[in-house]
C-alpha positions in Angstrom: 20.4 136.7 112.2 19.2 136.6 108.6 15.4 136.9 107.3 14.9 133.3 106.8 13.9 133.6 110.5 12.3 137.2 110.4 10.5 137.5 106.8 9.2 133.3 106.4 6.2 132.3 105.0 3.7 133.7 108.3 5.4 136.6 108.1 2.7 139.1 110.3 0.4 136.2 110.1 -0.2 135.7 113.7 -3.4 132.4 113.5 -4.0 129.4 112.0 -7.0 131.3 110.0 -4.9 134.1 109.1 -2.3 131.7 107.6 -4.5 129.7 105.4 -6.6 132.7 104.6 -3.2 134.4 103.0 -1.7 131.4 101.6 -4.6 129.8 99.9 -6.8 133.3 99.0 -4.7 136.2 99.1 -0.8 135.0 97.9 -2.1 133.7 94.3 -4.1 136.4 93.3 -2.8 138.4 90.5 -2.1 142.4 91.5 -4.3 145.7 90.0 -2.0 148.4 90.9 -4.5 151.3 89.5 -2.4 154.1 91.3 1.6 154.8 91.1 3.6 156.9 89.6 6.0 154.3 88.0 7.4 156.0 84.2 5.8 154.6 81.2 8.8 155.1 79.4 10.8 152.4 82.0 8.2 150.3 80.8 8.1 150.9 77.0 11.7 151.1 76.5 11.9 148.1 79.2 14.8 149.4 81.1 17.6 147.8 82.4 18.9 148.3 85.5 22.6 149.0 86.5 22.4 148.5 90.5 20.8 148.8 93.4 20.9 152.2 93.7 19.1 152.6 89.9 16.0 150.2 90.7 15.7 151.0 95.0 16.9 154.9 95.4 16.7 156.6 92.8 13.6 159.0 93.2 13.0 157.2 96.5 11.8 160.1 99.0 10.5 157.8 101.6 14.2 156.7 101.8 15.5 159.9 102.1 13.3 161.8 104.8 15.0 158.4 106.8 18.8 158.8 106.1 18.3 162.5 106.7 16.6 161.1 110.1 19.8 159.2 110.4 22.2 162.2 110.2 23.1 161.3 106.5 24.2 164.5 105.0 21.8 165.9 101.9 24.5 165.3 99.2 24.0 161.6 100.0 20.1 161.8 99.1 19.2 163.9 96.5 23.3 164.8 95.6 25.8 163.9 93.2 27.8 161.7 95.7 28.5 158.3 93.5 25.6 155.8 93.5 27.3 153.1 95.7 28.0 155.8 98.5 24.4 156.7 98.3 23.8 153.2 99.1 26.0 152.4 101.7 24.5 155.3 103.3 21.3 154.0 103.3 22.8 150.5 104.8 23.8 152.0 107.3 20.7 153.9 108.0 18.4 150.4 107.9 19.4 149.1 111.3 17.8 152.1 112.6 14.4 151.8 110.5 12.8 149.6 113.1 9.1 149.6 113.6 9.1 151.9 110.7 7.7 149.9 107.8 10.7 151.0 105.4 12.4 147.7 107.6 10.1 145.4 106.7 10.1 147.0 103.1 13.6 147.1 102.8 14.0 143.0 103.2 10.7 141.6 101.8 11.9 143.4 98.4 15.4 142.0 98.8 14.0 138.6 99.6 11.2 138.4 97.1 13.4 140.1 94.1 16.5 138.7 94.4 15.7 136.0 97.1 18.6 137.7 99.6 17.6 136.7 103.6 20.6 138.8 105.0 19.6 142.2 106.7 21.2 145.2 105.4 23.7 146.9 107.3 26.9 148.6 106.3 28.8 145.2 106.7 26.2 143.3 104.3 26.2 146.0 102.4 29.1 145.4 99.8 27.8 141.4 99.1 24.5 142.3 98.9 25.2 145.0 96.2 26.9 142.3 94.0 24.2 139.3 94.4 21.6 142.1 93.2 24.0 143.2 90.2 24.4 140.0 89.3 20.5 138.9 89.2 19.9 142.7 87.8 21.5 141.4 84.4 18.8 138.8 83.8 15.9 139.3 81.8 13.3 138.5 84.6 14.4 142.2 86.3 14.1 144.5 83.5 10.9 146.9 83.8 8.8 144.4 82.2 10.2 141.2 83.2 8.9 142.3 86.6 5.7 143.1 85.8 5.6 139.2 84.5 7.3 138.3 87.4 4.8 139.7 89.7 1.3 138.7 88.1 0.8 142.8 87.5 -2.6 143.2 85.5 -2.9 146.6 85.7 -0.6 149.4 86.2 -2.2 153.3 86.6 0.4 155.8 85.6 -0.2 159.1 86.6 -0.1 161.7 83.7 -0.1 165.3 83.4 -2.9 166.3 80.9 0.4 168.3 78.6 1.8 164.8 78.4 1.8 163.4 74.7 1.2 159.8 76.1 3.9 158.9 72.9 5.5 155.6 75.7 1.7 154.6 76.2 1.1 154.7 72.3 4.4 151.7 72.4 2.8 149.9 74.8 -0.6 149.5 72.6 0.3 146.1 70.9 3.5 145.6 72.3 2.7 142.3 73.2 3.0 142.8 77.2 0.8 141.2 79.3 0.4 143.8 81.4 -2.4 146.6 80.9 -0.4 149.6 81.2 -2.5 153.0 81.0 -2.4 156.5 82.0 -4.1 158.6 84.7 -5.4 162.3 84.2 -4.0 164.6 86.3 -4.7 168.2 85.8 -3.6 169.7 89.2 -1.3 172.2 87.4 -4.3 173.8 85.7 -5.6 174.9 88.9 -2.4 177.0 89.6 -3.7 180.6 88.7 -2.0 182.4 91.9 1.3 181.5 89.5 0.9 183.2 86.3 3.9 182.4 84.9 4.3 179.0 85.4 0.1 178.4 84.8 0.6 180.5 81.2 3.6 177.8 80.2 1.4 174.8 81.1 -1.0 176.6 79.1 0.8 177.2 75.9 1.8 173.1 76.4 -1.6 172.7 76.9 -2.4 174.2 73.6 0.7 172.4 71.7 0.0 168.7 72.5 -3.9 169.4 71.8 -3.2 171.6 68.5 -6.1 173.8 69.9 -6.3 177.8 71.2 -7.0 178.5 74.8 -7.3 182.0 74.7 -10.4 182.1 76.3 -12.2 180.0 78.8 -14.7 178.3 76.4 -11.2 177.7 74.7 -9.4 176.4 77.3 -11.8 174.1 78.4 -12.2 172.6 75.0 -8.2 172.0 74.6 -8.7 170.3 78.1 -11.1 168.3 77.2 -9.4 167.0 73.8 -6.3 165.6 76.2 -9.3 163.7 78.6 -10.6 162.2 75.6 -6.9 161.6 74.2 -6.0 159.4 77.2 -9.8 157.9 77.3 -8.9 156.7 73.8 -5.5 154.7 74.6 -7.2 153.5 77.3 -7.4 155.8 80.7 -10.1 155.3 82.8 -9.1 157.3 85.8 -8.6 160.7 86.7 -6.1 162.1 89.8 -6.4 164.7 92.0 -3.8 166.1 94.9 -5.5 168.6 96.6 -5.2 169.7 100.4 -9.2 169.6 100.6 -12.0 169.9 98.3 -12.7 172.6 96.6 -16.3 174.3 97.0 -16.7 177.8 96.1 -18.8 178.0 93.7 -19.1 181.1 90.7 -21.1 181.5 87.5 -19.5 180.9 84.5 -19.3 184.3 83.6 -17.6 185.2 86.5 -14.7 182.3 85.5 -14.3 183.8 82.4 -13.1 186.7 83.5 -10.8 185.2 86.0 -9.2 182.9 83.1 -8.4 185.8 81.3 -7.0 187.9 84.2 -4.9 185.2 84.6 -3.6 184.5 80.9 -2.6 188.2 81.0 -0.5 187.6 83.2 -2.0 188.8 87.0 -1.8 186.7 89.8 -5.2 185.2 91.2 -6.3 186.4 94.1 -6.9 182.8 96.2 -10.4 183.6 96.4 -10.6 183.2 92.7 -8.3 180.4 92.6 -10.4 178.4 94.9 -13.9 179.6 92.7 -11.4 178.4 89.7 -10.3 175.2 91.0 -14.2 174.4 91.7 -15.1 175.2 88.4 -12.7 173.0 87.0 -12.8 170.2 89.4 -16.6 169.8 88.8 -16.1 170.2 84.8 -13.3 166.9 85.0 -15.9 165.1 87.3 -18.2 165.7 84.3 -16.3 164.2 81.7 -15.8 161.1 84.0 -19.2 160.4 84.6 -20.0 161.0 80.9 -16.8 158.2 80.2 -18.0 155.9 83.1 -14.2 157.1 84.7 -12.7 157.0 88.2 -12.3 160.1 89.8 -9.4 159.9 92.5 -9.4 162.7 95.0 -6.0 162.5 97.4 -6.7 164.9 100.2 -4.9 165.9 102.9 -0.9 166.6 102.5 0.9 169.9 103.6 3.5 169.9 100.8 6.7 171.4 100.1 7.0 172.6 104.5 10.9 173.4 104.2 11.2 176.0 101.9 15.1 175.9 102.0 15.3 172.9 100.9 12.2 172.9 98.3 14.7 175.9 96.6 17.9 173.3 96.8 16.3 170.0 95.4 13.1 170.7 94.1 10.0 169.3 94.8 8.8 165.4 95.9 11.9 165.1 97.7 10.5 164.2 100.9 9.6 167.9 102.8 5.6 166.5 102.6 3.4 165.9 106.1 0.4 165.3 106.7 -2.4 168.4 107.1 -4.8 169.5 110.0 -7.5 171.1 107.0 -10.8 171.5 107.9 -12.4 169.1 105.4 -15.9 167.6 105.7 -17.7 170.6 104.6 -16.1 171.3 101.3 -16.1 167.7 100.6 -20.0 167.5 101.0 -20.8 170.5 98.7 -18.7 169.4 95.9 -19.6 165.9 95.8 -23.4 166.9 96.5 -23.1 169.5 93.1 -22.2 166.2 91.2 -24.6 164.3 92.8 -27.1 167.3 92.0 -26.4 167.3 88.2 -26.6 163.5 88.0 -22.7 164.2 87.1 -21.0 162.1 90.3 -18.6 159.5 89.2 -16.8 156.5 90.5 -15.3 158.1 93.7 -12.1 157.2 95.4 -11.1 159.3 98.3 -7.6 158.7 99.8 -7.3 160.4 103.4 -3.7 161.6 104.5 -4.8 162.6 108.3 -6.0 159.4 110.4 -8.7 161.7 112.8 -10.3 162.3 109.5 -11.1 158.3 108.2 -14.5 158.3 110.0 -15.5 161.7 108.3 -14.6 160.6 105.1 -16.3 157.0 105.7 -19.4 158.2 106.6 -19.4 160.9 104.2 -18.8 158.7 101.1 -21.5 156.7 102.8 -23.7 159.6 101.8 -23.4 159.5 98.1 -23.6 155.9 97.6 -26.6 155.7 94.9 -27.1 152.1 94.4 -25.7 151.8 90.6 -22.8 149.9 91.2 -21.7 147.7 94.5 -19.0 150.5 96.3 -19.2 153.4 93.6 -17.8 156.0 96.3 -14.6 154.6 98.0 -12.6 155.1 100.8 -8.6 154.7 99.2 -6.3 152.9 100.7 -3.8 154.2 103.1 -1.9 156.3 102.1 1.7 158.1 102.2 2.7 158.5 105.7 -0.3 156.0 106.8 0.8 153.0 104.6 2.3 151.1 107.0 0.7 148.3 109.6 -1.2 150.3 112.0 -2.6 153.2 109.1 -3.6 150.3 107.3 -5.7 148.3 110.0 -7.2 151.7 110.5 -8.2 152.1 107.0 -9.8 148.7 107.2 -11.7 149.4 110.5 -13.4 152.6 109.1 -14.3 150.4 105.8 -15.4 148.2 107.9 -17.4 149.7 110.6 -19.4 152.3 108.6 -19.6 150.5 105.1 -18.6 147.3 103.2 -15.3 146.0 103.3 -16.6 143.4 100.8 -16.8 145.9 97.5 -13.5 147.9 99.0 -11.2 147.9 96.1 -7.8 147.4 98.5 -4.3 148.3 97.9 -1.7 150.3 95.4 1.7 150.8 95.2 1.2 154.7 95.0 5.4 154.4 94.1 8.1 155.4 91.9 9.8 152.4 92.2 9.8 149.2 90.5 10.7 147.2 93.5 7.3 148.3 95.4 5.0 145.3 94.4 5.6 143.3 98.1 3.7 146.4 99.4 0.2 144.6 97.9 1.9 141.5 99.9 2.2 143.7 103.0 -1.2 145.0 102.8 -2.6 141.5 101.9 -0.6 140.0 104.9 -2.1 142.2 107.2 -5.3 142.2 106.0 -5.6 138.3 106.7 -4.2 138.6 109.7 -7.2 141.3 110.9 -9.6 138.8 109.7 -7.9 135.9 111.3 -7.8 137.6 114.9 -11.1 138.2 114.2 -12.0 134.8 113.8 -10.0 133.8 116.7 -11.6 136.0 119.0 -15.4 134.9 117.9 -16.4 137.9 115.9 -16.6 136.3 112.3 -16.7 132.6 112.1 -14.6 130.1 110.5 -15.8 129.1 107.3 -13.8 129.7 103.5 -16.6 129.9 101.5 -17.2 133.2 103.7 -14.4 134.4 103.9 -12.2 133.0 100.9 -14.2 135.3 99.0 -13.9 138.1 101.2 -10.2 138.2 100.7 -9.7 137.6 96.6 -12.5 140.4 96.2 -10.3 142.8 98.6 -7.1 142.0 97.1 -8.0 141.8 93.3 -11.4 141.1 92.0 -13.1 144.3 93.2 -10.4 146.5 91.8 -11.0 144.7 88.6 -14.4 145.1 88.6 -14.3 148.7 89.5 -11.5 149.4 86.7 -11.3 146.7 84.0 
């Protein structure tokens, strides 16, 4: 069997409505990919790449937690067993991805790249590895030839606030088609139970802005100088990875004392962290409303569970799950502060644990204020629920408690260059929701309903929103 049978042009498209609805709204629009954590320096240096293993594997932890699934021993994931073993280990673990969504993944990239229709297996293995060699050496699959190749408007980086943004300074003017820009991310300043590692970021902190941060006023001020930094070559986004919302709220004063507890070197109690973290979380939502910015809020993942192997590979290796946190109430109070202060932004919520999509629906229903059509979002599904079902359920809360008209659909949220067919995926199903619903009477059958429907999901409202 190859995938001319198994990924053709209906591929999940299961009606007539769904069909036409993909083929003739969804399939030609252009793709906003506003969060991922592809490197800007790939895409200013417009890298090359060797092999499969360079452009599919390399960083790839979704791929990983699967071969270790499969029995695949660690040296073959994250080791320094040769790059073609590495991959022949993972052919030999994609027969036994099915009904995971890494199996339809795996062969819509190798179809749509480098227009390959055999499955992967270990015996397909070795010719497949060639063909995409071979098509690797042609300009159309360097870094930038595939954002052509893809119709990619937008790409979202995401960007500690210490970074010196030198690759997105090369991409100002460079001539690519593509807006490329970075996202704020100041999750390590909220580390202050890790003095040492908290005080380096620091001292970064400090370098890259060329201020002090001796003090909180300080500190605050060199913070601020990198938010307006990115805002200036062209970020318009924050990023936030947080198990839940933080809501503990402390006087200024009282932060000020914490800071400089910390920068001495003591541990934060988590007490203070967590009146910290609020502190600062409120002061970034601050500056975003002031910039007219996105604030993205991921909430929700249990991180870095196997300790054993955290100390042997390191982090973002794939030893994440998803987290049973208590989070409405946080949530409220620290969206309601904003709110308070006339200081709530743009608002994207991305929900890890499925029992929780309703409570953040209804929740973000609470803060909408009328400026702008579907200021407070509910993201897209994410991490462990990006796949078929996670995504219909995504769509469902949208749907059921708010508009899915002004929802600003689907990213990437990946490291890898061959990740664009997940907007295909998502767009795929999403047609195919509306066409069953169609079919079954509960929207009716007309394109200049629902045509627009579908090009707002899948690009226009994320434009809108970002551009």
């Amino acid at each position: 069997m190859n995938t001319k049978t198994f990924i053709n042009e209906d591929f999940l498209l299961q009606t007539p409505v769904a069909r036409r609805l993909y083929h003739c709204f969804a399939a030609p629009q252009p793709i906003v990919d506003y969060h991922c954590h592809l490197s800007p320096r790939d895409i200013a240096e417009d890298r090359r790449f060797e092999n499969l293993f360079e452009i599919w594997l390399e960083g790839d932890h979704y791929k990983w937690r699967a071969m270790r699934w499969n029995g695949v021993p660690e040296r073959y994931c994250t080791g320094d067993v040769e790059p073609y073993e590495k991959y022949l280990a993972w052919a030999r673990t994609v027969p036994h991805t099915l009904r995971n969504p890494l199996f339809h993944w795996t062969h819509l990239e190798l179809k749509r790249y480098f227009g390959i229709e055999e499955l992967l297996s270990e015996e397909t293995a070795p010719r497949i590895w060639e063909q995409a060699k071979e098509q690797l050496c042609l300009p159309e699959f360097s870094a930038r030839g595939i954002l052509t190749k893809f119709n990619v408007e937008l790409v979202g980086t995401t960007d500690d606030p210490t970074a010196d943004l030198v690759w997105h300074q090369t991409l100002v003017g460079s001539g690519l088609k593509t807006r490329v820009v970075p996202t704020f991310r100041p999750d390590k300043a909220l580390n202050i139970h890790c003095p040492e590692e908290w005080n380096a970021w620091v001292n970064r902190l400090e370098w890259v802005s060329g201020r002090g941060a001796s003090s909180l006023s300080e500190f605050l001020a060199a913070l601020k100088a990198r938010h307006d930094a990115f805002h200036e070559i062209g970020a318009r986004m924050s990023d936030h990875g947080l198990e839940r919302c933080f809501a503990l709220f402390a006087p200024e004063k009282e932060i000020a004392k914490i800071f400089q507890s910390v920068r001495s070197g003591r541990a934060a109690t988590m007490e203070q962290r967590e009146k910290f973290a609020t502190f600062l979380m409120l002061e970034v939502g601050r500056w975003n409303a002031e910039k007219g910015w996105a604030m993205q809020i991921h909430l929700g993942a249990r991180r870095d569970n196997n300790s054993r192997l955290l100390r042997a590979v390191g982090p973002d290796a794939g030893f994440d799950s998803i987290g049973d946190y208590p989070q409405v109430e946080t949530l409220a109070l620290f969206l309601d502060r904003l709110d308070q202060d006339g200081c709530l932004p743009k608002t994207i919520v991305y929900n890890l644990n499925p029992a929780d999509n309703y409570i953040f629906a209804t929740m973000l229903g609470n803060f909408q204020d009328g400026s702008i059509p579907g200021k407070m979002q509910l993201g897209s599904a994410w991490w462990f629920l990006d796949q078929k079902e996670g995504i219909e359920w995504q769509i469902n809360a949208v749907s059921n408690l708010g508009l899915l008209s002004r929802f600003i659909g689907m990213v990437t949220d990946s490291r890898s260059f061959l990740s664009y067919p997940r907007h295909e995926y998502f767009r795929r199903i999403f047609c195919n929701l509306i066409g069953q619903d169609v079919a079954e009477g509960r929207m009716p059958d007309d394109d200049f309903l629902l045509g627009p429907l579908v090009r707002s999901v899948c690009c226009d409202n994320a434009r809108s929103y970002f551009l």
